[in-house]
C-alpha positions as CSV (number, residue, x, y, z in Angstrom):
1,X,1.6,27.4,-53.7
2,X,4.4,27.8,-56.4
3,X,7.3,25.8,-57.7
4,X,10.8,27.3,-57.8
5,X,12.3,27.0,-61.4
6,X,15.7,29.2,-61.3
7,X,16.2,28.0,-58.1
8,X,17.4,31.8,-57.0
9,X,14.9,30.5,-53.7
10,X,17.6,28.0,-52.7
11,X,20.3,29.9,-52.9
12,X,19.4,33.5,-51.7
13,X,17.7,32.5,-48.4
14,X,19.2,33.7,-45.2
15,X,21.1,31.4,-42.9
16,X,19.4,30.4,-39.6
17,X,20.2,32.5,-37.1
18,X,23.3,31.2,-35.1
19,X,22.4,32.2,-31.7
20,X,19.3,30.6,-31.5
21,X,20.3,27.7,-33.2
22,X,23.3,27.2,-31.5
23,X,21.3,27.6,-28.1
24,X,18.3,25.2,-29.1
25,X,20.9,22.6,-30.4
26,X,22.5,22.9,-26.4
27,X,19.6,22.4,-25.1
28,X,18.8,19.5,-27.2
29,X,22.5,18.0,-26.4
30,X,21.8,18.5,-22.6
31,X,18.9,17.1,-22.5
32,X,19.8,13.9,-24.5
33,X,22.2,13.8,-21.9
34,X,20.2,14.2,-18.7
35,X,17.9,11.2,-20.1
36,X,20.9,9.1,-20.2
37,X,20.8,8.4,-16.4
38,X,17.1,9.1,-16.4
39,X,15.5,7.1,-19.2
40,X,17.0,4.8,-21.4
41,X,14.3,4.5,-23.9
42,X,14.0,8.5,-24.6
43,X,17.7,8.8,-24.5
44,X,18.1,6.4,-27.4
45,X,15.7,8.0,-29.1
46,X,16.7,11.7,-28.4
47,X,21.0,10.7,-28.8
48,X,20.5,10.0,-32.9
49,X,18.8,13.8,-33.6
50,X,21.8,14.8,-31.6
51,X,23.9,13.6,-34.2
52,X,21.9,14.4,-37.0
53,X,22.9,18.1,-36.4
54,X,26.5,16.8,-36.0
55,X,26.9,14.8,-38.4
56,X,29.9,16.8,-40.4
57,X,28.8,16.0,-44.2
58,X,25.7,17.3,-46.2
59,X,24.2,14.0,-46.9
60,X,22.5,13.8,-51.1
61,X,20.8,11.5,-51.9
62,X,19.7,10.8,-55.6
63,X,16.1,8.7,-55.4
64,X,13.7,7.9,-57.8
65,X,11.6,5.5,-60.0
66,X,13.7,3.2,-61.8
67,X,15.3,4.1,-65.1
68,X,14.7,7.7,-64.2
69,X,18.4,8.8,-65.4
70,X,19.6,9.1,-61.7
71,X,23.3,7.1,-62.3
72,X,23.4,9.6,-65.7
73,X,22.5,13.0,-63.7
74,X,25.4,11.9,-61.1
75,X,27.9,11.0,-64.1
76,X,27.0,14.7,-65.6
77,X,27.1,16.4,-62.5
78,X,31.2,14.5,-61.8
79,X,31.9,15.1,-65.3
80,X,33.4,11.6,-65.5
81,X,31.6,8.3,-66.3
82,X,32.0,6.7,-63.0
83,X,28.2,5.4,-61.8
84,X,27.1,2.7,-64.8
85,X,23.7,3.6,-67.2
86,X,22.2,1.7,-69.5
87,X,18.8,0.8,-71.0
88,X,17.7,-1.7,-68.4
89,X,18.0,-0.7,-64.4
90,X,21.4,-0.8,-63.6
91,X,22.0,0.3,-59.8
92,X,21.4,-2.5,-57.7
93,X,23.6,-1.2,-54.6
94,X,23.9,1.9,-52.4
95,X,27.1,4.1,-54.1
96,X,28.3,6.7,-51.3
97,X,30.7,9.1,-53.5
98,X,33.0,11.6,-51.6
99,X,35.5,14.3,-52.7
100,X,39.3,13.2,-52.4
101,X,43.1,13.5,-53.4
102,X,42.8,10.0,-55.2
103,X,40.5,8.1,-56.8
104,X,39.3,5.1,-54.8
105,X,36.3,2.8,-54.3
106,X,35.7,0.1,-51.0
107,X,33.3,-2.1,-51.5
108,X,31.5,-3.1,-48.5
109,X,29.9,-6.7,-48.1
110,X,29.3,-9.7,-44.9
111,X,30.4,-7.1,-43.0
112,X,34.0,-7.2,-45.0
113,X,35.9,-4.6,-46.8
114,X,37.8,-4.9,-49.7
115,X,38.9,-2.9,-52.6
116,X,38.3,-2.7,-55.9
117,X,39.8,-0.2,-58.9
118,X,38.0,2.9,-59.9
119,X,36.4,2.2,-62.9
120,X,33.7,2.0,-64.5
121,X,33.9,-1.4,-65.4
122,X,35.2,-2.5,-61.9
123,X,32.2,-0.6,-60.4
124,X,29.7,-1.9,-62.8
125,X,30.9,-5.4,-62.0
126,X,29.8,-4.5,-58.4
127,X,26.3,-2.7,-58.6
128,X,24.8,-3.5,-61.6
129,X,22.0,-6.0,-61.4
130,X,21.9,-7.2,-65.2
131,X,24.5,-9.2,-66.4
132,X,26.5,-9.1,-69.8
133,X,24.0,-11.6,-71.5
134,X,20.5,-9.9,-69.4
135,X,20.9,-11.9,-66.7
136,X,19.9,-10.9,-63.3
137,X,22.5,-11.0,-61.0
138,X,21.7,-11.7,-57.9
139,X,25.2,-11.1,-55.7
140,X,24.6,-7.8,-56.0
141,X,21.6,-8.0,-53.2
142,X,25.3,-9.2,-51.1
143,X,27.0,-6.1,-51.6
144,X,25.7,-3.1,-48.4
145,X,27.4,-0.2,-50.2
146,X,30.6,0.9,-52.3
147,X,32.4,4.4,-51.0
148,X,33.6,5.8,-54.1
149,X,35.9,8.3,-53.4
150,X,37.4,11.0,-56.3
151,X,39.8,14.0,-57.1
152,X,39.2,16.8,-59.2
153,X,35.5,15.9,-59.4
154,X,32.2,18.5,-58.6
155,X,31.1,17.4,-55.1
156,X,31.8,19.6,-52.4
157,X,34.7,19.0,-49.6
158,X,31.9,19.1,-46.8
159,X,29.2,16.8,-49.1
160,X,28.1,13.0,-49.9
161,X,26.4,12.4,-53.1
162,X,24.4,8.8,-53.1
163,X,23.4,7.0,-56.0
164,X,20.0,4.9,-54.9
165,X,18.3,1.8,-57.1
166,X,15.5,3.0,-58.6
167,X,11.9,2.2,-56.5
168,X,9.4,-0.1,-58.0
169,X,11.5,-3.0,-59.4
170,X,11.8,-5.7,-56.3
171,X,11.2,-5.6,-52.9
172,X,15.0,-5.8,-52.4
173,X,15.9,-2.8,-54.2
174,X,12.6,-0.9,-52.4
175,X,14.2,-1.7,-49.3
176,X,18.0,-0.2,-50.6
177,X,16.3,2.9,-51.9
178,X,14.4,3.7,-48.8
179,X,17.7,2.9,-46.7
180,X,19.7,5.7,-48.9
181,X,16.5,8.3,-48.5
182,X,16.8,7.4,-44.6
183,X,20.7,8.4,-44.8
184,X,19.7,11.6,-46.7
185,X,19.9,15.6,-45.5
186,X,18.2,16.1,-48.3
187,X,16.8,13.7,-51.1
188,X,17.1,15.2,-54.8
189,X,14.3,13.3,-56.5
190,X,14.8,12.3,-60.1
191,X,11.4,13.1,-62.4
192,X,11.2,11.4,-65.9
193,X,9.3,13.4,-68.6
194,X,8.3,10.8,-69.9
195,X,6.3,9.4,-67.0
196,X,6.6,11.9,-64.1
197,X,5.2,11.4,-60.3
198,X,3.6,7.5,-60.8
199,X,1.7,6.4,-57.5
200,X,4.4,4.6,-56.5
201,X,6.7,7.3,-56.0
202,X,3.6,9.7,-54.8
203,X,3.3,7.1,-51.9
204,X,7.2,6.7,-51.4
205,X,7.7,10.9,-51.1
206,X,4.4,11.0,-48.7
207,X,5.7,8.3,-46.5
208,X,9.6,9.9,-46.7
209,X,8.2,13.8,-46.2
210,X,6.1,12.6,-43.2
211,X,9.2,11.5,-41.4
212,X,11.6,14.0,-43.0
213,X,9.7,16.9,-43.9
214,X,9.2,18.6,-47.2
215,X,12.4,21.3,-46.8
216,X,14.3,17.7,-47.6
217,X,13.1,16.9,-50.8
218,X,13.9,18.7,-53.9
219,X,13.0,17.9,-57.2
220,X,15.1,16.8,-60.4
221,X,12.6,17.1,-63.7
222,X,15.2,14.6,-66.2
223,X,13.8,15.6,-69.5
224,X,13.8,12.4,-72.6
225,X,13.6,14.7,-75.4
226,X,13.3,13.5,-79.1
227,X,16.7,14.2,-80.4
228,X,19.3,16.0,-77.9
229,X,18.9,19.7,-79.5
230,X,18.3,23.3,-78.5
231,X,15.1,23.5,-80.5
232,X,13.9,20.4,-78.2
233,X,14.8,21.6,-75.1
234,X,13.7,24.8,-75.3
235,X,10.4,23.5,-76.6
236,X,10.6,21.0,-73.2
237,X,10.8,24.1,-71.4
238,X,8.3,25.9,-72.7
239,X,5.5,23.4,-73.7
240,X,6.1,20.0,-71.6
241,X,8.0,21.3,-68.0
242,X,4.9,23.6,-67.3
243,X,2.6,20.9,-67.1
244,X,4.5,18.4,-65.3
245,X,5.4,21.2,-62.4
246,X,1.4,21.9,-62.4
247,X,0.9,18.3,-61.5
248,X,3.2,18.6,-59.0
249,X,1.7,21.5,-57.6
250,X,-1.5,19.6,-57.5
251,X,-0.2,16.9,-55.8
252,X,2.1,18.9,-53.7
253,X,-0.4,19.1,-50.4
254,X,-0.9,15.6,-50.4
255,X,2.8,14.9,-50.5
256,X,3.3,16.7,-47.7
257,X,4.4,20.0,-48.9
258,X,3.5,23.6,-47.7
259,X,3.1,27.1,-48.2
260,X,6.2,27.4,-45.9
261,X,8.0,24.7,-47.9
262,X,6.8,24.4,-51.8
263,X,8.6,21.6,-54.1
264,X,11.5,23.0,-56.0
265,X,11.8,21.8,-59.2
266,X,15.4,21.6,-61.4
267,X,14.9,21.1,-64.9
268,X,17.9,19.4,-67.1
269,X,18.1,17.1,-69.8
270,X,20.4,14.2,-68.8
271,X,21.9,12.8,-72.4
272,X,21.7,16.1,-73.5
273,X,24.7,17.1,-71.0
274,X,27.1,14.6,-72.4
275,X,27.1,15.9,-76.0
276,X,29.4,18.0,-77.4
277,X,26.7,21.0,-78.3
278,X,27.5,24.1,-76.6
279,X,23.9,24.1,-75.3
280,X,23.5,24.1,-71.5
281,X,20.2,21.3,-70.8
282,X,19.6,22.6,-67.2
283,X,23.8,22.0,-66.5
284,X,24.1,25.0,-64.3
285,X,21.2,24.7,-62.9
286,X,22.1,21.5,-61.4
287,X,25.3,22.2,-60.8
288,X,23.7,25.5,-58.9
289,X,21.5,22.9,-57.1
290,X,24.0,20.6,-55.2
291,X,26.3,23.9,-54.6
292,X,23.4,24.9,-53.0
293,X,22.7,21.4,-50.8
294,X,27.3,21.2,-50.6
295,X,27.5,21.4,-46.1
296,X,25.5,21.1,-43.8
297,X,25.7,25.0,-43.0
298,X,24.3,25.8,-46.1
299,X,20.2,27.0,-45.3
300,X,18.4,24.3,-47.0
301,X,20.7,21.7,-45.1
302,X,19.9,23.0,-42.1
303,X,16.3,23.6,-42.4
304,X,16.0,20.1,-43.6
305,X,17.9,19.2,-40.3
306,X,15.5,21.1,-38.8
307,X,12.2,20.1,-39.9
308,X,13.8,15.8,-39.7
309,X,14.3,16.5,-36.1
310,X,11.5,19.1,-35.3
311,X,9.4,16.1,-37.1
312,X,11.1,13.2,-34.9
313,X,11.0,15.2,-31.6
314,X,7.0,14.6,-32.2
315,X,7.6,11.5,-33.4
316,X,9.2,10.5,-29.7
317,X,6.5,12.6,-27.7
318,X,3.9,10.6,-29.8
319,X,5.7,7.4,-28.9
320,X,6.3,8.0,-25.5
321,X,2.7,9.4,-24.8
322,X,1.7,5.8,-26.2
323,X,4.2,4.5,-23.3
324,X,3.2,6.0,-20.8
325,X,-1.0,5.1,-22.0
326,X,0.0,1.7,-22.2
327,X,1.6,1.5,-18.5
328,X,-1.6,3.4,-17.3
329,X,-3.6,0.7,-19.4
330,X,-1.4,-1.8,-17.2
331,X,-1.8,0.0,-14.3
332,X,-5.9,0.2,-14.7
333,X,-5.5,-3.1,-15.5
334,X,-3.3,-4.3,-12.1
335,X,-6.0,-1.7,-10.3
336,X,-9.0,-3.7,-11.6
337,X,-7.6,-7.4,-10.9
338,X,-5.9,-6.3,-7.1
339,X,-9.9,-4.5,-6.5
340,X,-10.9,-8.0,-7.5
341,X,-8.4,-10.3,-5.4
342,X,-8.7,-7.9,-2.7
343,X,-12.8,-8.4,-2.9
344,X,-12.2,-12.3,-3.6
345,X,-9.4,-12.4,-0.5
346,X,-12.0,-11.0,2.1
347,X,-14.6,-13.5,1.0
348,X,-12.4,-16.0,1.2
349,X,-11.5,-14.7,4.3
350,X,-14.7,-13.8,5.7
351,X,-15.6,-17.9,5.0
352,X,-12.8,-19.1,6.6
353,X,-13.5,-17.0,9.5
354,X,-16.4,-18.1,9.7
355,X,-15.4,-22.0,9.5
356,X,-13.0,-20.9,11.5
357,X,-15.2,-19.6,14.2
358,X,-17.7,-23.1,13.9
359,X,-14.5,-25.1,14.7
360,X,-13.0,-23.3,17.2
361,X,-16.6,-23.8,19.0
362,X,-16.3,-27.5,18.0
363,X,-13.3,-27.4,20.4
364,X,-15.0,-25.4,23.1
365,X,-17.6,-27.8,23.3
366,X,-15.3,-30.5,23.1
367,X,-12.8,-29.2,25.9
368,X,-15.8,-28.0,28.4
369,X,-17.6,-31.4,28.1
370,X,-14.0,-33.5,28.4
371,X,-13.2,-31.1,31.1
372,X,-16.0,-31.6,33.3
373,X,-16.4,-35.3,32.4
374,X,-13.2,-35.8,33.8
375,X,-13.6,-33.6,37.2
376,X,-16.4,-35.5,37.8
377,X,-14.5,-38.8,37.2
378,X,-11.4,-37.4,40.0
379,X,-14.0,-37.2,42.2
380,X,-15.5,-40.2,41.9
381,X,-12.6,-41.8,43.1
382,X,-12.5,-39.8,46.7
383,X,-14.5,-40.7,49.5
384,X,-13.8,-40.5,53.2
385,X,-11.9,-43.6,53.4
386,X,-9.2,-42.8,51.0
387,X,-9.0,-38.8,51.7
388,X,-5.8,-37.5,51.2
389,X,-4.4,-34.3,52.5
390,X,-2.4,-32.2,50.0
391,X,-2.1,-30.9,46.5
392,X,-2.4,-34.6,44.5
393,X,-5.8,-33.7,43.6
394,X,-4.9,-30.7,41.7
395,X,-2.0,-32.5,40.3
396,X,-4.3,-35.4,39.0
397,X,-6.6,-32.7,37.9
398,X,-4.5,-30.6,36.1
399,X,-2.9,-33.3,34.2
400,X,-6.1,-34.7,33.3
401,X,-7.9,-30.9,31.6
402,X,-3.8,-30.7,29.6
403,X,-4.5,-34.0,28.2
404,X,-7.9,-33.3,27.2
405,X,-7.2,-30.3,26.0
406,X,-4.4,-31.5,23.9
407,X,-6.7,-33.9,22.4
408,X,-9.4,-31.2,21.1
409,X,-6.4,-28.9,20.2
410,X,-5.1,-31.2,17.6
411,X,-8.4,-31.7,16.5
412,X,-8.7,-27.9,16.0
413,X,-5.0,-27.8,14.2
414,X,-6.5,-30.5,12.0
415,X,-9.6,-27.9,10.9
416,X,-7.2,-25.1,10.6
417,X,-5.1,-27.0,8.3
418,X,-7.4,-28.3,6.2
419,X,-9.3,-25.0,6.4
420,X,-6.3,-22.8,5.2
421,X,-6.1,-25.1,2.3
422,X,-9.8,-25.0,1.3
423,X,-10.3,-21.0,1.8
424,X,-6.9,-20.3,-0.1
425,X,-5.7,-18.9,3.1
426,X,-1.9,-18.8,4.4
427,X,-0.7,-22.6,4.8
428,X,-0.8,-23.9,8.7
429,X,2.3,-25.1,9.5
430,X,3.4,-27.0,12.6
431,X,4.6,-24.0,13.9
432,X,0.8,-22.5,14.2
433,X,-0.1,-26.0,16.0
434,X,2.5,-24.7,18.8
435,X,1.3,-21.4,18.6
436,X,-2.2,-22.9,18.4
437,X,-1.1,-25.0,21.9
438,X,0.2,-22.9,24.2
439,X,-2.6,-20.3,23.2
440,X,-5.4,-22.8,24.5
441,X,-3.5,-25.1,26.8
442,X,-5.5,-24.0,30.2
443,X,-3.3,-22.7,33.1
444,X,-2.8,-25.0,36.4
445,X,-5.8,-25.1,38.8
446,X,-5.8,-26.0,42.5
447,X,-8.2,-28.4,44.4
448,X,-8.7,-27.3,48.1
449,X,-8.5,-30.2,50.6
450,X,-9.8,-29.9,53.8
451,X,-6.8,-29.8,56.4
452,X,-6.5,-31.9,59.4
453,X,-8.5,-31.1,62.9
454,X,-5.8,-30.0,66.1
455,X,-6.1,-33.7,67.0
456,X,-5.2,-35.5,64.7
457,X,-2.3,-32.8,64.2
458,X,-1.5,-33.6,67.5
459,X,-1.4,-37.3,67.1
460,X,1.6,-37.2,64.0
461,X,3.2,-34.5,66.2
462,X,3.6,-37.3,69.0
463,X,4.1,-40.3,66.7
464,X,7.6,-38.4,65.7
465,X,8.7,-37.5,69.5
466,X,7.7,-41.1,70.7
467,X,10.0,-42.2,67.4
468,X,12.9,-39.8,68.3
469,X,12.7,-41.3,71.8
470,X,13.0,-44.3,70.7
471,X,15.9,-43.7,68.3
472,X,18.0,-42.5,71.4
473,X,17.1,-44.5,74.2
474,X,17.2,-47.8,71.7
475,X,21.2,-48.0,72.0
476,X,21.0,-47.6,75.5
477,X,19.7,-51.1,76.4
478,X,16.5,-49.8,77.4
479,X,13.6,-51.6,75.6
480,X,10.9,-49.5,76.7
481,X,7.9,-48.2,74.4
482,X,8.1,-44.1,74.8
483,X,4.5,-42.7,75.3
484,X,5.6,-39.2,76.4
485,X,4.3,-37.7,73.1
486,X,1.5,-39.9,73.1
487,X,0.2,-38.6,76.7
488,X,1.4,-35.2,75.7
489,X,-1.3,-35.1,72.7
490,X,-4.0,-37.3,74.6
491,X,-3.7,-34.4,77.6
492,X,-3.6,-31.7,74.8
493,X,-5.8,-32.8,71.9
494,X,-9.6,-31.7,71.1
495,X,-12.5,-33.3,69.3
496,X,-10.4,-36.1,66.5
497,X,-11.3,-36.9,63.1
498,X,-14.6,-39.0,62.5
499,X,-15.9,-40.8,60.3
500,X,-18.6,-38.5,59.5
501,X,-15.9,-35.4,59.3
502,X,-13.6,-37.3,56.4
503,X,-17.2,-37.7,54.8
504,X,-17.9,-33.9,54.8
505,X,-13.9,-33.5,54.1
506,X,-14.2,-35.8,50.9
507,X,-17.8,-34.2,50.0
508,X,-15.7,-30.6,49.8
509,X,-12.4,-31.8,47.9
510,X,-15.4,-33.2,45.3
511,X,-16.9,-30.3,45.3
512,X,-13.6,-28.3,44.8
513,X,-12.4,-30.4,41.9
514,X,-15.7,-29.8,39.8
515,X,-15.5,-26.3,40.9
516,X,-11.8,-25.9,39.8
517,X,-12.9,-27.5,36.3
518,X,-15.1,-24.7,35.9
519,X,-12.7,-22.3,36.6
520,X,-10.6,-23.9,33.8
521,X,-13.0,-24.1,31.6
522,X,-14.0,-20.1,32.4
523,X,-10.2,-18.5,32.0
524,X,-10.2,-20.5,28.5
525,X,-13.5,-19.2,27.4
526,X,-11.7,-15.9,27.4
527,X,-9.2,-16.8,25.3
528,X,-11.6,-17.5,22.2
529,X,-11.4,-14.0,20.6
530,X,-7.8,-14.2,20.5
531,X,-7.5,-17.8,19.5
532,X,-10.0,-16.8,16.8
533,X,-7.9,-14.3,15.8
534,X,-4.9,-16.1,15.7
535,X,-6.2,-18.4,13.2
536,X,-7.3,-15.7,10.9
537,X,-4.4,-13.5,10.7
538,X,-1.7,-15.7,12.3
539,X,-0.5,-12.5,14.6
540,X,2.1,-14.3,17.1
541,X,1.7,-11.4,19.3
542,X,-1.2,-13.6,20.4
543,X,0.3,-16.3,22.3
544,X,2.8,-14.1,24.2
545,X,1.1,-10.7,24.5
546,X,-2.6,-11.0,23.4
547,X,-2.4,-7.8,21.5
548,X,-4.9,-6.8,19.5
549,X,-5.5,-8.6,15.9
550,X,-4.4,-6.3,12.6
551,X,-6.7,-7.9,10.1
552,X,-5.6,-7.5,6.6
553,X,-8.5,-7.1,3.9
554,X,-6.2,-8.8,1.0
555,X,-3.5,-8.1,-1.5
556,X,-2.6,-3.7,-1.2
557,X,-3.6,-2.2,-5.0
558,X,-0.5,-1.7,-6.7
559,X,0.5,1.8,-6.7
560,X,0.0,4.6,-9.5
561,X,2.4,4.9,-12.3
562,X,4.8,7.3,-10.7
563,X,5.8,10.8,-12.3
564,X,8.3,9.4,-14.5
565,X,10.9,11.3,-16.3
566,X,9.0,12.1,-19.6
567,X,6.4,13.2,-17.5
568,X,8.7,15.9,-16.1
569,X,10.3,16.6,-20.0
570,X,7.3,15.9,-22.0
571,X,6.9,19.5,-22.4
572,X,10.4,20.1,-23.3
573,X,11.0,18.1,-26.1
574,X,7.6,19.5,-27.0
575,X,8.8,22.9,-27.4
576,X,12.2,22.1,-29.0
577,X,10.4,20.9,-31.7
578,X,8.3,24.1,-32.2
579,X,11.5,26.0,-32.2
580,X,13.2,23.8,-35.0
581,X,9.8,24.3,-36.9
582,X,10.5,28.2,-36.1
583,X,14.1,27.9,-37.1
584,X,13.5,25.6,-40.1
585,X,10.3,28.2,-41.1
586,X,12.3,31.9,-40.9
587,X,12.9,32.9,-44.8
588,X,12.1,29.8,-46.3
589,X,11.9,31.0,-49.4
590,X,8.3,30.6,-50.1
């Protein structure tokens, strides 16, 4: 690896090709564009690169360790006095200075603008953190940045120059310098001679050329020299600049540079450029320098464009890889717990079906015993004496089995409900009761009575015509008792009812009652599968259709991440970013 001196390497390069530029930097816009409606975290973080190739100024920046001579390489390089220098750190504020047709400064602070006269005492009273008497001022940390704008001075129409504090004095002024760098195309770094590349700034260039790239860093070597004469600078030159670019060499890999993109180092001699010797002290090579970094068409600008976004496409794929790990992390995650409900859900399930199951056979045994219990009670209460033709058994029968049955159904709601509760199953709600009752409430039975025989048939036939008779002949005067019907049936009837044949007539309505009981108790008994599952997966198909039960075995595992858009561009903004290394690569000088 070598260091550029004459700085012919940053001027004579070729400028990146236009039509592969121009069509990468298309693609790059489109897809910015496409993630827009696609993905609102990759858009924001694609949209900015888009602008860094926009942007319509060649950003400088002027960084270094504090009391490097920055402020006094800017002042030489305007050929004014504009940016205050003294002994003690002076820049305490960002200083943005433009090209214009009048001289003008803004100051910018609490998010107000006001302005102030350009000078150098008007400026200093703005930036400079030491007061008249050594104080420290500390309004200054107020102030966000002055936009100092000036005619007929050396920075390009299409450039910004920015004067930095100095690293390594406070926190605050850390922070303002590494907000200036971040603005930066390219960041001209200020060397002392008398203290060049301290581990503070080797750790400040590492982290910046890791995020930027090395084509955006160019070295300034500021030379201190004895007394401000030819003899001394030349002796600088000869003796001194050699070995501090060798220790930048040396450190150069671990700063991030490359074969591709070596450090290029710009010797000058800052106080020597204000005398009145005829000497040059590294002037035109500066002045060469910032020609060379003056719009953003210029090769180094664009490379450095380049490698910053080629660096910060990666930058989002990293990012976005770590996205998408952590929603598969989730996902595992979701996977792992649902695998766990689920398996927890069917034990629970599988209990309560089973408790389930052991209560709906306490009501089975509850509804066959009360069933039968009361059959045999019905019948208890017939004998041939009180007989009764008709269907008021099976009334008095079926009223009794619905209001046994509604007794062991509630008791049955009562398990379910405290059941549910104890299994972590779906709440049972009064609605399930209903569902619960009409499932189990038995359908009406009859009880066969034994009819009449033809006599006694006979005789009610009679009775009636002997009343009509007497209904008609009753208005008539005639008092007489009518017994046609009655010797109509005598001359007509057969064997009439006995004694013993209401016996044997009461013995069979008995014997029908128990025996429609059982019949009750039977067409229930084939209900229990679908009461059973009614109660375990609440299907209300049951009670109207008895379809068949859809168990569910718990909560569904959630679904995979889904291809999402990075997925589909991943690859994309992947090879965009080898084509600005290509692009930022092709004659780089080295």
């Amino acid at each position: 690896m070598r260091a550029a001196w004459d700085l012919q390497v940053l001027l004579h390069k070729e400028p990146v090709p236009a039509a592969p530029y121009n069509a990468w930097l298309r693609e790059l816009r489109a897809l910015a564009n496409e993630a827009a409606g696609r993905d609102a975290e990759v858009h924001d973080a694609l949209a900015p690169l888009v602008d860094v190739q926009a942007t319509p100024f060649a950003t400088v920046a002027f960084g270094g360790h504090f009391k490097t001579g920055k402020s006094t390489l800017l002042n030489a390089a305007l050929g004014r006095r504009v940016l205050p220098a003294a002994d003690l750190p002076e820049t305490g504020a960002i200083c943005v200075l433009k090209s214009g047709s009048v001289d003008g400064v803004e100051v910018f602070a609490g998010g107000r603008r006001r302005t102030v006269p350009c000078t150098l005492e008007a400026i200093q009273q703005e930036v400079s953190l030491i007061g008249e008497v050594g104080e420290r001022r500390e309004s200054v940390h107020r102030v966000e940045q002055l936009e100092i704008t000036l005619a007929g001075c050396g920075i390009p129409a299409d450039a910004l120059w920015i004067d930095s504090p100095g690293i390594n004095d406070t926190d605050e002024m850390n922070a303002c310098a590494l907000r200036a760098a971040r603005r930066a195309d390219v960041l001209v770094w200020v060397l002392s001679s008398r203290q060049p590349l301290s581990e503070v700034e080797m750790s400040f260039l590492a982290d910046h050329i890791a995020e930027r790239g090395a084509t955006g860093v160019v070295f300034v070597l500021n030379a201190f020299l004895p007394d401000n004469t030819a003899t001394a600078w030349e002796t600088f030159l000869t003796k001194k600049a050699p070995w501090i670019r060798d220790k930048v060499l040396y450190h150069a890999p671990e700063l991030g540079f490359t074969e591709d993109a070596p450090p290029l180092i710009a010797p000058v001699c800052g106080l020597g450029l204000y005398g009145d010797s005829q000497n040059d002290f590294g002037r035109t090579e500066l002045r060469r320098l910032l020609l060379g970094l003056g719009s953003p068409e210029v090769p180094r600008v664009r490379r450095a464009r380049l490698s910053r976004v080629a660096l910060a496409l990666r930058a989002v794929a990293h990012a976005q890889d770590e996205r998408r790990q952590r929603e598969r992390v989730a996902y595992d995650a979701m996977a792992k717990a649902a695998a766990e409900a689920k398996r927890e859900s069917q034990r629970a399930r599988s209990d309560f079906s089973g408790a389930a199951g052991d209560a709906l056979e306490r009501f089975y045994g509850q509804w066959a015993v009360g069933a039968r219990n009361g059959a045999t009670g019905l019948a208890a209460t017939i004998s041939g004496s009180n007989l009764e033709r008709g269907d008021r058994y099976g009334s008095l029968l079926n009223d009794t089995l619905r209001n046994i049955a509604n007794g062991a159904i509630n008791a049955l709601a009562a398990d379910a409900r405290r059941l549910s509760a104890q299994f972590g199953q779906p709440s049972w709600g009064m609605g399930d009761d209903e569902a619960l009752r009409r499932l189990l409430m038995p359908d009406p039975v009859a009880v066969r009575v034994a009819d009449l025989t033809p006599a006694d048939r006979a005789s009610q036939t009679a009775a009636l015509v002997d009343d009509r008779l007497r209904a008609i002949i009753a208005p008539l005067g005639i008092h007489a008792t009518p017994t046609i019907g009655a010797n109509l049936a005598a001359a007509w009837a057969g064997p009439r009812d006995t004694t013993e044949s209401r016996e044997r007539d009461a013995e069979a309505t008995r014997q029908a009652m128990i025996a429609a009981a059982d019949q009750a108790i039977r067409d229930l008994e084939s209900r229990r599968e679908h009461a059973l599952r009614y109660m375990r997966d609440r299907d209300t198909r049951f009670p109207q259709g008895w379809g068949p039960a859809t168990a569910s075995d718990g909560p569904d595992l959630p679904s995979a991440p889904p291809l999402s858009y990075w997925d589909e561009r991943r690859e994309t903004v992947l090879r965009l970013a080898e084509q600005a290394e290509r692009l930022a690569a092709q004659d780089s000088g080295s």
